[in-house]
C-alpha positions as CSV (number, residue, x, y, z in Angstrom):
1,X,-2.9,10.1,34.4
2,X,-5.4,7.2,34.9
3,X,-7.0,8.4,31.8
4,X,-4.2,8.4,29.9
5,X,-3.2,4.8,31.4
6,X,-6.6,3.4,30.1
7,X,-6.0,5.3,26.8
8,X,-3.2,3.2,26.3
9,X,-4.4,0.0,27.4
10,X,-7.2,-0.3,25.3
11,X,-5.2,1.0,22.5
12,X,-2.5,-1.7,23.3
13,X,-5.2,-4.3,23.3
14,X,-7.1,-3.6,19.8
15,X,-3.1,-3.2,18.2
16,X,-2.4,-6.4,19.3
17,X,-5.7,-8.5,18.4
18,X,-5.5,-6.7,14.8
19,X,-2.3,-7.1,14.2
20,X,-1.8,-11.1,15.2
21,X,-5.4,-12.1,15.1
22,X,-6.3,-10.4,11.4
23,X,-3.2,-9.1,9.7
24,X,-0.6,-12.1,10.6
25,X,-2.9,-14.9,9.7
26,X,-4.2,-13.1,6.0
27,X,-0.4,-12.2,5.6
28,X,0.9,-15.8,6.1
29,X,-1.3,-17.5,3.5
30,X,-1.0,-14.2,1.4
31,X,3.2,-14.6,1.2
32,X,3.7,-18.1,1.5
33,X,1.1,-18.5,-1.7
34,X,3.4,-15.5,-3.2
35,X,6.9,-17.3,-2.7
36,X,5.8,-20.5,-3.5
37,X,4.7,-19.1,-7.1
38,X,7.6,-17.2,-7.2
39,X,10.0,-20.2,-6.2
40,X,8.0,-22.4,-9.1
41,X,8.8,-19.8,-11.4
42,X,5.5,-18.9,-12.3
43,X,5.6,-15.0,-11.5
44,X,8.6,-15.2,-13.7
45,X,6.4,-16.5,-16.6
46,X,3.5,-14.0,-15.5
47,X,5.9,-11.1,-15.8
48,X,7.4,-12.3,-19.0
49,X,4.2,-12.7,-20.4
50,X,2.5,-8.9,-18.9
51,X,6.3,-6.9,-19.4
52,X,5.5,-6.5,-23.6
53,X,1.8,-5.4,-22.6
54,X,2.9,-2.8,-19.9
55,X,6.1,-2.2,-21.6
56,X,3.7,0.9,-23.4
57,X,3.1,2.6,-20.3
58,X,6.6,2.9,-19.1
59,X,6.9,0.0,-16.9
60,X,10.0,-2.6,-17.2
61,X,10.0,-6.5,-16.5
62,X,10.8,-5.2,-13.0
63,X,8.2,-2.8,-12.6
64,X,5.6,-5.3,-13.2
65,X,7.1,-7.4,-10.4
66,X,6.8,-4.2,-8.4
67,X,3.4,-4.1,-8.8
68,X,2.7,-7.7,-8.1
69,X,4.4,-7.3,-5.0
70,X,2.6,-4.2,-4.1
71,X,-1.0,-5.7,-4.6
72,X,0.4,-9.2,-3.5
73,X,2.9,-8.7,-0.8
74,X,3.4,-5.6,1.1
75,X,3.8,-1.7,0.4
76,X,7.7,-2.5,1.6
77,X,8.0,-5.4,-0.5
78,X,8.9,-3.4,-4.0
79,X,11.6,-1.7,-2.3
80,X,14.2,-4.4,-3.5
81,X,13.0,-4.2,-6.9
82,X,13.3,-0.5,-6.7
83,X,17.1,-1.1,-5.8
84,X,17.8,-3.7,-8.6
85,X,16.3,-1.6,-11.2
86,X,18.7,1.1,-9.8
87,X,21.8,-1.1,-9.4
88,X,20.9,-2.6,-13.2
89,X,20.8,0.8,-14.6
90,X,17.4,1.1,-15.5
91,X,16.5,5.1,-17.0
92,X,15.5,7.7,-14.4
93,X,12.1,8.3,-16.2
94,X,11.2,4.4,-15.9
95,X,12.4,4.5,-11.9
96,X,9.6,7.5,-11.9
97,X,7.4,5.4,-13.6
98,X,7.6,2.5,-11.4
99,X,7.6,4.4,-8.2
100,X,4.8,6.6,-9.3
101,X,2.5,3.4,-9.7
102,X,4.0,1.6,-6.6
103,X,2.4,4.7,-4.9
104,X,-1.2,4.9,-6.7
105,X,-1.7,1.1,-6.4
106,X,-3.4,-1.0,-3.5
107,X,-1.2,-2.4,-0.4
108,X,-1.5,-5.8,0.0
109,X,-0.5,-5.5,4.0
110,X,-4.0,-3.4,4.6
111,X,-6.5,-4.4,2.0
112,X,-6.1,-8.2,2.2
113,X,-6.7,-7.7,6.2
114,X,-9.4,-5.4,5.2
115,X,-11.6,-7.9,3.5
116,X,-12.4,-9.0,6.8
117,X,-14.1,-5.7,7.3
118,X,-16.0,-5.7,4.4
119,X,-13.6,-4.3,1.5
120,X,-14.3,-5.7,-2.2
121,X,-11.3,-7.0,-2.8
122,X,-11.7,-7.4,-6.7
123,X,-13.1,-3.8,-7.8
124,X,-10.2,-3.2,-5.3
125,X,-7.6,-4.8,-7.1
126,X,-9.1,-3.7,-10.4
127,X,-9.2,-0.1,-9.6
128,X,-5.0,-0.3,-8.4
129,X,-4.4,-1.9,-11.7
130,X,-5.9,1.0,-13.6
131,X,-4.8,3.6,-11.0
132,X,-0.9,2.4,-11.3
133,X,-1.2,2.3,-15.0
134,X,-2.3,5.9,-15.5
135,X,0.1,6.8,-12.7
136,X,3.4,5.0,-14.1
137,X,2.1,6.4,-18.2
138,X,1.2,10.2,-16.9
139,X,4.8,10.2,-15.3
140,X,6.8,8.7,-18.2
141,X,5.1,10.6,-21.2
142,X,4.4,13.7,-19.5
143,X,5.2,14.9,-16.0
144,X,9.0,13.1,-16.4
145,X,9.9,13.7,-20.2
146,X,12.8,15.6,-18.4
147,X,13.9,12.9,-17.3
148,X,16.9,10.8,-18.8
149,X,15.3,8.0,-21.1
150,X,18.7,6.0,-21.8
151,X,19.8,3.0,-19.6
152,X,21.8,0.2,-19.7
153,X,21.3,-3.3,-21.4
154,X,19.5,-4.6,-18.4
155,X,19.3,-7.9,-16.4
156,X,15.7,-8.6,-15.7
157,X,15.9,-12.1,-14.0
158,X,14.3,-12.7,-10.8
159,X,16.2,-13.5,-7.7
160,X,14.3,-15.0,-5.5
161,X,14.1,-19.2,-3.8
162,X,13.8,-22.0,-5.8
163,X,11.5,-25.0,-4.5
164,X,11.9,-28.5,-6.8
165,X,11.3,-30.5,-3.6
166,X,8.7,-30.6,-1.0
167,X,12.1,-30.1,1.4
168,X,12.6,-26.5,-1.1
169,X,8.4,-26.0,-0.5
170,X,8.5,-26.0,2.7
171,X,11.7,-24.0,3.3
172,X,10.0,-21.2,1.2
173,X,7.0,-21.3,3.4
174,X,8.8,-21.3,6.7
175,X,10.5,-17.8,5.3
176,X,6.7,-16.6,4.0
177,X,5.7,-17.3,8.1
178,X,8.6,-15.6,9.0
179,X,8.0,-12.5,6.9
180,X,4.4,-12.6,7.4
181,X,5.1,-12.2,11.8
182,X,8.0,-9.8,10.8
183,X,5.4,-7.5,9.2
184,X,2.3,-8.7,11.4
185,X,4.7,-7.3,15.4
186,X,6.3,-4.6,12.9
187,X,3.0,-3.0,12.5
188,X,1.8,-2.8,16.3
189,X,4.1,0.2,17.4
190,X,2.8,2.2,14.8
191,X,-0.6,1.1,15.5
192,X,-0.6,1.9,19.3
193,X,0.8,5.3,18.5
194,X,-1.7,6.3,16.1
195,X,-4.7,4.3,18.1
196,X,-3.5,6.3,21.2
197,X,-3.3,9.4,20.0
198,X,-6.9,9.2,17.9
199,X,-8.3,8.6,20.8
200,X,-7.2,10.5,23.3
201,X,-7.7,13.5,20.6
202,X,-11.3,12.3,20.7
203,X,-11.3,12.2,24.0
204,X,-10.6,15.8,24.7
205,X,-12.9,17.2,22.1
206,X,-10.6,17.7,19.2
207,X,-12.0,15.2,16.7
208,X,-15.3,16.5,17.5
209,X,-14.6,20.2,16.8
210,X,-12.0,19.4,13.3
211,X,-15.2,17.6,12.6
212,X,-18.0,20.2,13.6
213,X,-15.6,22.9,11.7
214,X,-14.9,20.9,8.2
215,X,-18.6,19.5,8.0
216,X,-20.2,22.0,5.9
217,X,-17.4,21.8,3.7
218,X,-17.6,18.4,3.5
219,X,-21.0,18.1,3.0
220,X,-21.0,20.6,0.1
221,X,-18.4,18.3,-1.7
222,X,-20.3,15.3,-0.5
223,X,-17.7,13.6,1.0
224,X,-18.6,12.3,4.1
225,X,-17.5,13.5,7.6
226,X,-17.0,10.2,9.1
227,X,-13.5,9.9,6.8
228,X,-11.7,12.8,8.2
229,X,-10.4,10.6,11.0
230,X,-9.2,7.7,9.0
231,X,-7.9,10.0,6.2
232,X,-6.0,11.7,8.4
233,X,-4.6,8.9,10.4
234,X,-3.9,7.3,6.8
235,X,-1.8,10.3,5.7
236,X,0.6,10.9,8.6
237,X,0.8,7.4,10.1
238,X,0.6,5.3,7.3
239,X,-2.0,2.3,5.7
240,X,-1.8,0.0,9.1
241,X,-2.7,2.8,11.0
242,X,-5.5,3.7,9.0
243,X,-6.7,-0.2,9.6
244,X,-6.5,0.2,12.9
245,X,-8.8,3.4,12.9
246,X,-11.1,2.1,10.8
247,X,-11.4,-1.0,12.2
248,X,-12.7,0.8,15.3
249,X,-15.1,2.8,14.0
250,X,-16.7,-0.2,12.3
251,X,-17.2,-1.8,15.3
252,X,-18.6,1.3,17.1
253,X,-20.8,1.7,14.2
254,X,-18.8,5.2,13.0
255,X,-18.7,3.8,9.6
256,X,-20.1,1.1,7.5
257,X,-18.4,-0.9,4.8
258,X,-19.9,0.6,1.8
259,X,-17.5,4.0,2.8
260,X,-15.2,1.8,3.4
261,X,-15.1,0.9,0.0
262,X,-15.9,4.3,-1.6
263,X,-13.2,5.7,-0.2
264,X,-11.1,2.5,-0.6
265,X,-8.9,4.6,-3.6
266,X,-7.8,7.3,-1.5
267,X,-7.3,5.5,1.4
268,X,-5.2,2.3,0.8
269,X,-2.5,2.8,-1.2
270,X,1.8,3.8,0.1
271,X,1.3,7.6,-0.7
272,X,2.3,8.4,2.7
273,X,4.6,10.0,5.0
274,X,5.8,6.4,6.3
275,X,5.5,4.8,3.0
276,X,7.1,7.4,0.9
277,X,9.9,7.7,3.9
278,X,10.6,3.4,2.7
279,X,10.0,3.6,-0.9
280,X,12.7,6.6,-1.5
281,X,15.2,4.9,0.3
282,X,15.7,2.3,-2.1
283,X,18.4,4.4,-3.8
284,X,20.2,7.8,-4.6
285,X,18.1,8.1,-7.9
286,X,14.8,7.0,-6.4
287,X,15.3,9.2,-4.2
288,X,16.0,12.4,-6.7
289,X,12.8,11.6,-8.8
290,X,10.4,10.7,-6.0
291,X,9.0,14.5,-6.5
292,X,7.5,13.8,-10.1
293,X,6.7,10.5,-9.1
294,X,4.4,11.5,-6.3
295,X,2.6,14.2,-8.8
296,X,2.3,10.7,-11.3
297,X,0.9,9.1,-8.5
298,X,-1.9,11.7,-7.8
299,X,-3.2,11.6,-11.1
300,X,-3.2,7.1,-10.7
301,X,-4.7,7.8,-6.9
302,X,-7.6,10.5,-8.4
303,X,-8.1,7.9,-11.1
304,X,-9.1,5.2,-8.2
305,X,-11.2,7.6,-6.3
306,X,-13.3,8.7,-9.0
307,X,-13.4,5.0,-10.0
308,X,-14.9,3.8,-6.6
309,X,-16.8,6.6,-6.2
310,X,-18.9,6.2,-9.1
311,X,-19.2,2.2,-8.6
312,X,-19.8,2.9,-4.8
């Protein structure tokens, strides 16, 4: 029991210093730079301008927002725009689309934090890019051609604050902070959970034989064995989680930050059982195509991999 007490001590302690003394801080500037762009109205310029260039791989106005927001903001953060693209009546093969490279593209919430670590943060950004792209065109011209392709004249405008006086600025910045500690005390249940039970599996051995048995593997594919922790902390707790872990074996000296950024594309993105559990519930028909969006969203998240693999 006194084990298991300082298990989850320690654990509570590293949760709480990474999530209020790296991920709040990085998330306030990060969304109160965000809104204030949006509430000057120059995202809604930036997506006019990029919706005719994306427009070719399946993606709406909206669906470039989504992906701002996904890079920008946080992996929930397109979950609106998933729901006023459903409300507006946007096709069921562009809501596959969008959702497809909303999964395959980078979280802001973990890699802005991450920098800290030692993450690039512009092969980063231009690897999502790329990633989303191929996963939003291989869902819309191939894996959901099934899919319905008419929709409804849609309404594309933004909603979001206005701010024409430094009374309007700083009222948009007040709701960034306020987002930002949402997200920032949000994360630390999730990251106690998953720091507790990583180390008390390592604890008692089970890391260390998962690790002994899938090494030859491993090392045959030239992957290296020090991921199969954060990989698997990424895939059944989610991109925070992941942080957490990694963050950790940074400091222990477990890993360095050059795997850190190669495995950066199949490490930080939403395609997870937390993120996809958000994302679907955005709406009835997200929820229906989320199946060929998450194949989409393998070929945008393979696309990343081998992209940081080969730079890394």
């Amino acid at each position: 029991m006194e084990i298991l007490v300082d298990i989850i001590l320690k654990a509570g302690r590293s949760a709480v210093e990474l999530s209020l003394f790296v991920l709040l801080p990085v998330m306030v500037v990060m969304l109160a730079l965000m809104r204030i762009l949006e509430a000057r109205g120059v995202v809604d310029r930036l997506v006019a301008w990029l919706a005719p260039l994306l427009r070719p791989f399946g993606l709406t106005g909206l669906g470039v927002f989504a992906a701002l927001q996904i890079n920008f903001v946080s992996f929930a953060a397109p979950l609106a725009t998933l729901t006023m693209m459903e409300q507006r009546g946007a096709s069921d093969r562009h809501l596959a689309a969008t959702l497809a490279m909303v999964f395959a593209m980078t979280q802001a919430n973990t890699s802005f934090p991450m920098v800290t670590m030692g993450l690039h943060l512009g092969p980063t950004l231009l690897f999502s890019l790329l990633g989303g792209l191929a996963a939003a065109a291989a869902t819309y011209y191939l894996l959901g051609r099934h899919l319905s392709a008419t929709e409804a004249p849609m309404d594309e405008t933004l909603q979001h604050r206005v701010a024409k006086d430094p009374k309007g600025v700083l009222d948009v910045i007040n709701h960034a902070g306020a987002e930002a500690f949402k997200i920032a005390v949000g994360a630390i249940p999730m990251l106690v959970l998953s720091l507790v039970v990583v180390t008390a599996l390592r604890q008692f051995g089970a890391i260390d034989l998962l690790t002994r048995g899938l090494t030859p593997l491993l090392v045959l594919l030239g992957i290296d064995p020090a991921l199969i922790l954060p990989t698997l902390t990424k895939y059944l707790a989610g991109g925070t989680a992941m942080m957490g872990v990694m963050d950790e074996m940074l400091r222990n000296g477990q890993a360095s930050a050059a795997l850190l950024n190669a495995s950066a594309g199949f490490l930080i993105h939403p395609f997870d059982v937390p993120g996809v559990a958000v994302l679907i519930s955005a709406g009835p028909r997200v929820a229906r195509v989320w199946k060929v969006a998450a194949l989409g969203a393998c070929v945008g998240i393979g696309a990343r991999t081998l992209g940081h693999a080969l730079l890394y």
